[in-house]
One Martini backbone bead per residue (centre of mass of N, CA, C, O) as a GRO file, in nm:
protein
  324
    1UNK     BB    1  -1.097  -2.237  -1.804
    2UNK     BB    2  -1.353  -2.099  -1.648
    3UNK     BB    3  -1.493  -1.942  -1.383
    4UNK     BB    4  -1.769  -1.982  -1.434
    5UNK     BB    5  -2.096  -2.051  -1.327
    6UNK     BB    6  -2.412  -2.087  -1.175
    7UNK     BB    7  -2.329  -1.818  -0.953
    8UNK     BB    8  -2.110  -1.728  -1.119
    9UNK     BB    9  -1.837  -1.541  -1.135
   10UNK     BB   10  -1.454  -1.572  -1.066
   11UNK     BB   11  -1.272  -1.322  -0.907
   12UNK     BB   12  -0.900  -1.165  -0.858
   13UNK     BB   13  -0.778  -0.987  -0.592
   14UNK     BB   14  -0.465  -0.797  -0.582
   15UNK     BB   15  -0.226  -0.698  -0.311
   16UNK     BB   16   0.115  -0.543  -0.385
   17UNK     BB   17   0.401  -0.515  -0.199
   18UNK     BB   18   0.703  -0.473  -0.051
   19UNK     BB   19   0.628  -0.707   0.166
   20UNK     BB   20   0.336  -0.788   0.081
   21UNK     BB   21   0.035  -0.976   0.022
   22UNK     BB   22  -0.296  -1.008  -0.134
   23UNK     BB   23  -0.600  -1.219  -0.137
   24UNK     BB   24  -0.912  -1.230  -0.361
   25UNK     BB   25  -1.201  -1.441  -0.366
   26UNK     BB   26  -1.485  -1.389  -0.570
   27UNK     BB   27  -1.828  -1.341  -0.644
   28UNK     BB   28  -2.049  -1.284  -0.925
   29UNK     BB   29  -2.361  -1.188  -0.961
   30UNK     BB   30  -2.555  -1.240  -1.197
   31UNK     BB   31  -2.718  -0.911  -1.135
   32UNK     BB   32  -2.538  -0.807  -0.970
   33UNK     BB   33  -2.364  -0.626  -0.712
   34UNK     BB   34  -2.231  -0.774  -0.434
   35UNK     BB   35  -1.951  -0.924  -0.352
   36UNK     BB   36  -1.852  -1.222  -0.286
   37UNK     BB   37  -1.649  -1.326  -0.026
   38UNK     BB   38  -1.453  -1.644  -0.019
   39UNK     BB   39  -1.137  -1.595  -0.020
   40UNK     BB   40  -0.812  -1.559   0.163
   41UNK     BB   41  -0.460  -1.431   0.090
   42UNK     BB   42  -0.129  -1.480   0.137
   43UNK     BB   43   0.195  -1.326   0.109
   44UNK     BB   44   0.502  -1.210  -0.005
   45UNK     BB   45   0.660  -1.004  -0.171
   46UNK     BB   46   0.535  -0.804  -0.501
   47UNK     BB   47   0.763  -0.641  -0.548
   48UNK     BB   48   0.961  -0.624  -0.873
   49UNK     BB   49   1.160  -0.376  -0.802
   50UNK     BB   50   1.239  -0.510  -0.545
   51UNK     BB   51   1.227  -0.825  -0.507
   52UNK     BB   52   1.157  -0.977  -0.785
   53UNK     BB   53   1.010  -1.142  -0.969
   54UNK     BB   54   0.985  -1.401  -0.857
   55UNK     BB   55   0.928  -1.353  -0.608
   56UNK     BB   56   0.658  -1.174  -0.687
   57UNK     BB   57   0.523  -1.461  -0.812
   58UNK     BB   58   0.541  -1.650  -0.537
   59UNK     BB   59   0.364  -1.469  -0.349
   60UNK     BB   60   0.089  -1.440  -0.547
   61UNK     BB   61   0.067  -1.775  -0.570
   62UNK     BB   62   0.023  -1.786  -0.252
   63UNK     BB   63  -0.216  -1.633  -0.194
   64UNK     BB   64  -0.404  -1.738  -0.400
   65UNK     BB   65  -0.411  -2.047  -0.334
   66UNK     BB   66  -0.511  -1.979  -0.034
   67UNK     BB   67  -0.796  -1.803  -0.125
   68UNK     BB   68  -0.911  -2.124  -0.230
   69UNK     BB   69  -0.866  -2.289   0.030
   70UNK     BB   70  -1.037  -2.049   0.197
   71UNK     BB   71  -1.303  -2.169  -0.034
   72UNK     BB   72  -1.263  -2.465  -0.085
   73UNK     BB   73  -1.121  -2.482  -0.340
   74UNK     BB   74  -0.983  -2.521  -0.668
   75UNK     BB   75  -0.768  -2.433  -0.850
   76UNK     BB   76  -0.873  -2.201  -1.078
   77UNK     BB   77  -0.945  -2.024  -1.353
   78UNK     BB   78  -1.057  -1.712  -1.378
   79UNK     BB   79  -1.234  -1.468  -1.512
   80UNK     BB   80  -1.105  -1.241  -1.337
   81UNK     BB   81  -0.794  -1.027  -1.298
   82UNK     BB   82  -0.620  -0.850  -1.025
   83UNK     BB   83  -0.352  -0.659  -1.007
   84UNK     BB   84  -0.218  -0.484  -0.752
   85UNK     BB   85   0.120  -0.291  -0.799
   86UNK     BB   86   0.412  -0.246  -0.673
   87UNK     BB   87   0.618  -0.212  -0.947
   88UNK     BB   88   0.415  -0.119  -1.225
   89UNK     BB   89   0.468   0.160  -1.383
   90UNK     BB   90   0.617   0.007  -1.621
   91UNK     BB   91   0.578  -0.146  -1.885
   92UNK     BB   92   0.756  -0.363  -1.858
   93UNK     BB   93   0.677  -0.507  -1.580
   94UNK     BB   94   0.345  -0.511  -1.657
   95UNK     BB   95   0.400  -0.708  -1.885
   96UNK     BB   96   0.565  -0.932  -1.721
   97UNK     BB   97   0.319  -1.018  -1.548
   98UNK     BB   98   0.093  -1.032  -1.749
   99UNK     BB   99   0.280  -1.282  -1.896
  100UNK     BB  100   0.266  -1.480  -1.635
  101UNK     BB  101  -0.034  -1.491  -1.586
  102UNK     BB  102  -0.138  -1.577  -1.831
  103UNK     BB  103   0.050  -1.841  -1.868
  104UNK     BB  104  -0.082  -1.958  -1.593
  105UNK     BB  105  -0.412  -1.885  -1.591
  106UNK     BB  106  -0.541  -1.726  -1.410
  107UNK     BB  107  -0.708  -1.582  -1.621
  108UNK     BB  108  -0.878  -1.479  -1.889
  109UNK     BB  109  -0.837  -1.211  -1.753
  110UNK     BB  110  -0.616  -0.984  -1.694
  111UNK     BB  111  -0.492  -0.712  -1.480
  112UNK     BB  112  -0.213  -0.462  -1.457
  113UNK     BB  113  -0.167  -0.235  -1.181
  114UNK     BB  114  -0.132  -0.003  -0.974
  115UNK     BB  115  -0.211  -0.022  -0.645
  116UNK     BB  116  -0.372   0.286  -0.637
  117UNK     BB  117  -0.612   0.228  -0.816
  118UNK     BB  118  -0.804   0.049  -0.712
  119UNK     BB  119  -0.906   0.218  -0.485
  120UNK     BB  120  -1.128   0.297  -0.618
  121UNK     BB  121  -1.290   0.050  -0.617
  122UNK     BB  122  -1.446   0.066  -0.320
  123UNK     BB  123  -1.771   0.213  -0.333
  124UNK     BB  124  -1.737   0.498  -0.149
  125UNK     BB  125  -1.722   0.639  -0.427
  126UNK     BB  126  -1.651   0.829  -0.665
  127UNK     BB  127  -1.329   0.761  -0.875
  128UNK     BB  128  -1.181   0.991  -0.740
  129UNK     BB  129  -0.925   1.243  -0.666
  130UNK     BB  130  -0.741   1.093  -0.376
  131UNK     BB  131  -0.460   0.907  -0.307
  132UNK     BB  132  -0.269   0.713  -0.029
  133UNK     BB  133   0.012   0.557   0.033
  134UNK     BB  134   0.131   0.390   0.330
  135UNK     BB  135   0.412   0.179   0.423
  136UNK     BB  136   0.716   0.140   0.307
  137UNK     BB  137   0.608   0.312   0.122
  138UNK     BB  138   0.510   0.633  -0.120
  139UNK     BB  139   0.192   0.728  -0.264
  140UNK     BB  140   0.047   0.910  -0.524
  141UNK     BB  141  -0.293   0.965  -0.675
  142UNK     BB  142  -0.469   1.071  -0.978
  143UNK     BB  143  -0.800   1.183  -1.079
  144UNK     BB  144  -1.074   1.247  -1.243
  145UNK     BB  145  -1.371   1.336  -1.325
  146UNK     BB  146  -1.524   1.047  -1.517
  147UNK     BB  147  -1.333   0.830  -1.587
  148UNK     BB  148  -1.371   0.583  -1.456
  149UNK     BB  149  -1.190   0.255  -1.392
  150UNK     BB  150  -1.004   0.247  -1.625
  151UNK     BB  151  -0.664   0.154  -1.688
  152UNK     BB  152  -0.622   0.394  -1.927
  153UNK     BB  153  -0.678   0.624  -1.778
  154UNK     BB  154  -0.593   0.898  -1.648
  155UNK     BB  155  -0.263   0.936  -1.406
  156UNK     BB  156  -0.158   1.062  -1.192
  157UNK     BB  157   0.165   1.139  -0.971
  158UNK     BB  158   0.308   1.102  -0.681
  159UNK     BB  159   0.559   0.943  -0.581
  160UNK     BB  160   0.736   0.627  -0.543
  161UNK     BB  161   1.082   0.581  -0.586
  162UNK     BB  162   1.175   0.503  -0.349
  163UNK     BB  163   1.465   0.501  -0.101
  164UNK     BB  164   1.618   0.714  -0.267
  165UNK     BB  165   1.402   0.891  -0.403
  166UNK     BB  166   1.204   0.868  -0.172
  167UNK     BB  167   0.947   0.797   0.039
  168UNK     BB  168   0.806   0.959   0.189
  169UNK     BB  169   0.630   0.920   0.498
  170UNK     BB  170   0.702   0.626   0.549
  171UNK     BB  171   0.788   0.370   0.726
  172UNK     BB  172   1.095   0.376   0.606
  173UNK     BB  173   1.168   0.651   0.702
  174UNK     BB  174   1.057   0.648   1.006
  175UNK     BB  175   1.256   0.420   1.062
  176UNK     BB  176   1.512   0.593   1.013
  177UNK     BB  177   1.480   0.846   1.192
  178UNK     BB  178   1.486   0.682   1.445
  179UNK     BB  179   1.748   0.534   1.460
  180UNK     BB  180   1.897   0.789   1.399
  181UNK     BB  181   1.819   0.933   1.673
  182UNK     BB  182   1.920   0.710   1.883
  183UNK     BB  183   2.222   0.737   1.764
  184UNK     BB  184   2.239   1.081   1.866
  185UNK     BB  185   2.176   1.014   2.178
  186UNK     BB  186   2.382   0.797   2.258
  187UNK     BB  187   2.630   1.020   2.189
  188UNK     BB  188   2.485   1.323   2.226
  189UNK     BB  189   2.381   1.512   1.949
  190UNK     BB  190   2.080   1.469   2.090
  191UNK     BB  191   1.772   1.399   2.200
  192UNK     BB  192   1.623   1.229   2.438
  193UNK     BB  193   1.488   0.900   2.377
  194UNK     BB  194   1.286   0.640   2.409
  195UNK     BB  195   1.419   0.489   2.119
  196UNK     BB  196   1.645   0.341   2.222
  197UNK     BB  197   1.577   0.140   2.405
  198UNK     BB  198   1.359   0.006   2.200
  199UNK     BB  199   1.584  -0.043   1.979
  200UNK     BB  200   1.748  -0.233   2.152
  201UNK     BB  201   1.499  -0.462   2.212
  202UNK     BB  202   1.418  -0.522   1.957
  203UNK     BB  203   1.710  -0.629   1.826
  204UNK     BB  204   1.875  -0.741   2.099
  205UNK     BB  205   2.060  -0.517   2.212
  206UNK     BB  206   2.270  -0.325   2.462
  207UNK     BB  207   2.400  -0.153   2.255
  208UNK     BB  208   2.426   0.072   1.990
  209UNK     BB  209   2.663  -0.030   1.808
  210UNK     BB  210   2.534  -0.279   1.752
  211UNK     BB  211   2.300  -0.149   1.513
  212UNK     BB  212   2.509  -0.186   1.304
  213UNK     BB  213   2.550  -0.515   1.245
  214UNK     BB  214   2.249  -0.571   1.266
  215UNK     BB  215   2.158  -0.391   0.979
  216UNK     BB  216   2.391  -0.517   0.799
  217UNK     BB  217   2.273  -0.769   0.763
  218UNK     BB  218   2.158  -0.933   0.524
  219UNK     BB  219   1.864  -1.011   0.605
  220UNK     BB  220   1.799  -0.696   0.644
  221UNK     BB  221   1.575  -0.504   0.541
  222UNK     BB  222   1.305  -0.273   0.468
  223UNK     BB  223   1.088  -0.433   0.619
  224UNK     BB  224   1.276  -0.363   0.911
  225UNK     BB  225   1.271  -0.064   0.920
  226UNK     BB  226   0.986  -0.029   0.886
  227UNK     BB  227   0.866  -0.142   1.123
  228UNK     BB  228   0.978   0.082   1.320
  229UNK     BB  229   0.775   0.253   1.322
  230UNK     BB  230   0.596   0.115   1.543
  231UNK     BB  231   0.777   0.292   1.776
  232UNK     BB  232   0.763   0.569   1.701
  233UNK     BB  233   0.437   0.566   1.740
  234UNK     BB  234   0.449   0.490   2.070
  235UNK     BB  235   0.583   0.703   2.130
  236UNK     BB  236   0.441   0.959   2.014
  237UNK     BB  237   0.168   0.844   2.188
  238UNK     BB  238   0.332   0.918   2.499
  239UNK     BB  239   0.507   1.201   2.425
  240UNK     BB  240   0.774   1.183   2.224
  241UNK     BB  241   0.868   1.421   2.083
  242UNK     BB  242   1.099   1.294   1.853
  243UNK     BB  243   0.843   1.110   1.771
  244UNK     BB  244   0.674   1.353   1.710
  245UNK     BB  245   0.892   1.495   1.488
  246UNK     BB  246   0.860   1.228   1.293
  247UNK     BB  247   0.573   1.227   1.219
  248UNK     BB  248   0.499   1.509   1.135
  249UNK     BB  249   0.663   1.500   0.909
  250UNK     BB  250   0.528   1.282   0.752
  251UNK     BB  251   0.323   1.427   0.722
  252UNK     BB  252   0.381   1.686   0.583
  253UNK     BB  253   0.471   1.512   0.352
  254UNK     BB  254   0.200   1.357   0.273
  255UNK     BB  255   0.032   1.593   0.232
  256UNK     BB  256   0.216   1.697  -0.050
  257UNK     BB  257   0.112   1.468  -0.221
  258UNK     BB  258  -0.177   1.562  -0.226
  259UNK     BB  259  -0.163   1.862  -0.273
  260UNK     BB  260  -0.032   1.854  -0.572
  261UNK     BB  261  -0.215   1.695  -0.691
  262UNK     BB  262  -0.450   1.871  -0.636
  263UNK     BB  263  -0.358   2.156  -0.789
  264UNK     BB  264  -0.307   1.968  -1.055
  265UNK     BB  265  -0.613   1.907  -1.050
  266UNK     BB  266  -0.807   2.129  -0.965
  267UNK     BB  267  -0.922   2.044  -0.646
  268UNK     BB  268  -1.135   2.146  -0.440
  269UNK     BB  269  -1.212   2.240  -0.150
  270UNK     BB  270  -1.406   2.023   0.021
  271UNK     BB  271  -1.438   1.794  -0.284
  272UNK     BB  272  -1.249   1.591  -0.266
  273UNK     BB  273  -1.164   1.243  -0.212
  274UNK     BB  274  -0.992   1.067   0.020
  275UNK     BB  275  -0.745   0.804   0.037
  276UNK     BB  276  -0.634   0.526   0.216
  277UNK     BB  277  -0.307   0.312   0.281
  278UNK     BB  278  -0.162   0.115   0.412
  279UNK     BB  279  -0.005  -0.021   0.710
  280UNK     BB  280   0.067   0.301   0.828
  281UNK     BB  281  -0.221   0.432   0.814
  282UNK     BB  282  -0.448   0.217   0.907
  283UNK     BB  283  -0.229   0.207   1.186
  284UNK     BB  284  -0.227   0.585   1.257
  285UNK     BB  285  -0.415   0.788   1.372
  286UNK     BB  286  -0.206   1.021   1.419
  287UNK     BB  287  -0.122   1.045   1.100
  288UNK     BB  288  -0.422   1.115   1.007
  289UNK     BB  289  -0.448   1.315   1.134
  290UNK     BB  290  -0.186   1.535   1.062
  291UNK     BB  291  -0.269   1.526   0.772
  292UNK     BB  292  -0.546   1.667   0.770
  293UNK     BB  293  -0.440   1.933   0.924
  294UNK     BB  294  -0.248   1.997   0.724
  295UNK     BB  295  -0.404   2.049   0.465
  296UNK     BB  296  -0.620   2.261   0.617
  297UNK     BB  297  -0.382   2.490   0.661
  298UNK     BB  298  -0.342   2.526   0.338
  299UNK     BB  299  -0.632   2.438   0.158
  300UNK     BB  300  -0.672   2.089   0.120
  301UNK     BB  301  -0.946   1.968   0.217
  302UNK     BB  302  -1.132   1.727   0.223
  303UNK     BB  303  -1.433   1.600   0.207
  304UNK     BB  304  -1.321   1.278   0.253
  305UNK     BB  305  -1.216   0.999   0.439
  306UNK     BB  306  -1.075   0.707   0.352
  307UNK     BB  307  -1.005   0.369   0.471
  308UNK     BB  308  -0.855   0.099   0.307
  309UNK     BB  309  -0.823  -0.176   0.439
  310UNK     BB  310  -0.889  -0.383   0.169
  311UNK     BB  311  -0.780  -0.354  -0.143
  312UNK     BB  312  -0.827  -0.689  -0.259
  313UNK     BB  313  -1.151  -0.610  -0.281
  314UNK     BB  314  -1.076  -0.385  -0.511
  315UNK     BB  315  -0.946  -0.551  -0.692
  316UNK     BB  316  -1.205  -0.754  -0.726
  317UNK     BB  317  -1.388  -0.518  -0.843
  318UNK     BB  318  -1.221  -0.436  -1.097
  319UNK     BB  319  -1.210  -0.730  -1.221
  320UNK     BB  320  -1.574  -0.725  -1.226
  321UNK     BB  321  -1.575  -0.460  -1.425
  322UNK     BB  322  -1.345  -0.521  -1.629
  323UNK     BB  323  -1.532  -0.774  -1.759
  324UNK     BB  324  -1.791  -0.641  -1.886
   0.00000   0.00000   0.00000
């Protein structure tokens, strides 16, 4: 069954990390032009390198559900669909998520692709320069100029390694950090922070030894240490030295790879566009001056700095350009 209809074809932009997904149901209008955007929908973890794959299409399926309940309409096979998935950079990945969407009819044409790819589709500029994703994880990655949105294109990347070999700069990253941190204070080994007492609160202990057991129960994995990070984030900006000086760390670790990036696309200062996403970067006014701070005193200052706020809306325009 296709998705299109009397006003137009109906395309599924899909947003998935290590914590979270998003969907976006949206309408093409038959000549062109902004996409209606008919309704939005959550799931759980949907990075299939880190969640497994069951996980991460369990989450997909749900969140996709949700954004047809939210347009008031019934589940069917769209006309065109994209996932963008942290934890789909491997061809078998890519594959198998790809053979799954198909085989469930998602859409007549399936797109999956790495997660910071879509958001070249945001619309606020022409589709180059470099992406910065830092939410659980964090990746960077860079086009060159005219590559268009094409898939295939080819695509630099810095970073994405996972929390054993990467990842720096990351939610997870700084929510270890802190962490480290409260436990050297409460030792004494380390310089007193406010983050002893506030992560004694979050997790509901006494004293710093019980985040021992606490921290290695089954049930707790990457994105409750990565949530700490909001912990560290408003330490930091009421004052605390030592949570400010593991912010300053992750901005100068995330504009490193941004730098990179830069150099090795030979992208001049103040001239190509830096796009920002993940819920670490979106949420933390302070770690995006640091960051472009960073930049700017190496000499590799972007010409603009956008906000993806909503990448699934930028995936579901990936969807209706990648359709026609």
């Amino acid at each position: 069954m296709s998705g299109a209809d009397a006003s137009g074809a109906l395309v599924l932009g899909v947003d998935g990390g290590g914590s979270r997904c998003a969907a976006v149901l949206a309408r093409v209008p038959p000549a062109g032009g902004v996409l209606e955007i008919l309704g939005r929908g959550r799931g759980g973890p949907a990075n299939p390198r880190v969640a497994g794959h069951d996980v991460a299409r369990d989450s997909i399926t749900a969140a996709m559900a949700a954004a047809f309940t939210d347009a008031g309409l019934e589940c069917r096979p769209v006309t065109s669909a994209c996932l963008g998935l942290a934890g789909v950079g491997r061809p078998e990945d890519r594959d198998a998520v790809c053979g799954w969407a198909t085989q469930a009819a998602v859409a007549d044409r399936v797109h999956v692709v790495t997660d910071g790819l879509v958001l070249f589709a945001d619309a606020v500029t022409e589709p180059w320069g470099v992406v910065l994703i830092a939410g659980t994880g964090s990746l960077a990655l860079a086009r060159q100029r005219g590559a268009g949105l094409s898939a295939a294109a080819p695509v630099d990347r810095c970073g994405g390694w996972g929390p054993l070999l990467g990842d720096e700069g990351s939610g997870h990253a700084i929510g270890l950090a802190g962490l480290k941190a409260a436990m050297r204070a409460a030792d004494g080994r380390g310089p007193e922070t406010i983050l002893r007492e506030a992560l004694l609160r979050r997790f509901a202990v006494a004293e710093a030894a019980e985040l021992v057991g606490r921290l290695h129960a089954p049930e707790v994995g990457r994105r409750d240490i990565a949530d700490v990070a909001r912990e560290v984030i408003a330490a930091a900006d009421v004052g605390d030295a030592v949570a400010s000086a593991i912010i300053a760390a992750a901005a100068a670790d995330l504009a490193a790879h941004v730098r990179t990036l830069a150099i090795r696309g030979e992208f001049a200062a103040g001239v190509y566009p830096l796009r920002l996403a993940g819920g670490l970067l979106t949420g933390a006014a302070t770690l995006r001056r640091l960051l472009v701070d960073s930049l700017s005193a190496s000499g590799h200052e972007p010409a603009s700095v956008t906000v993806v706020a909503e990448p699934a809306v930028a995936a579901a325009r990936f969807a209706a350009l990648a359709s026609q």
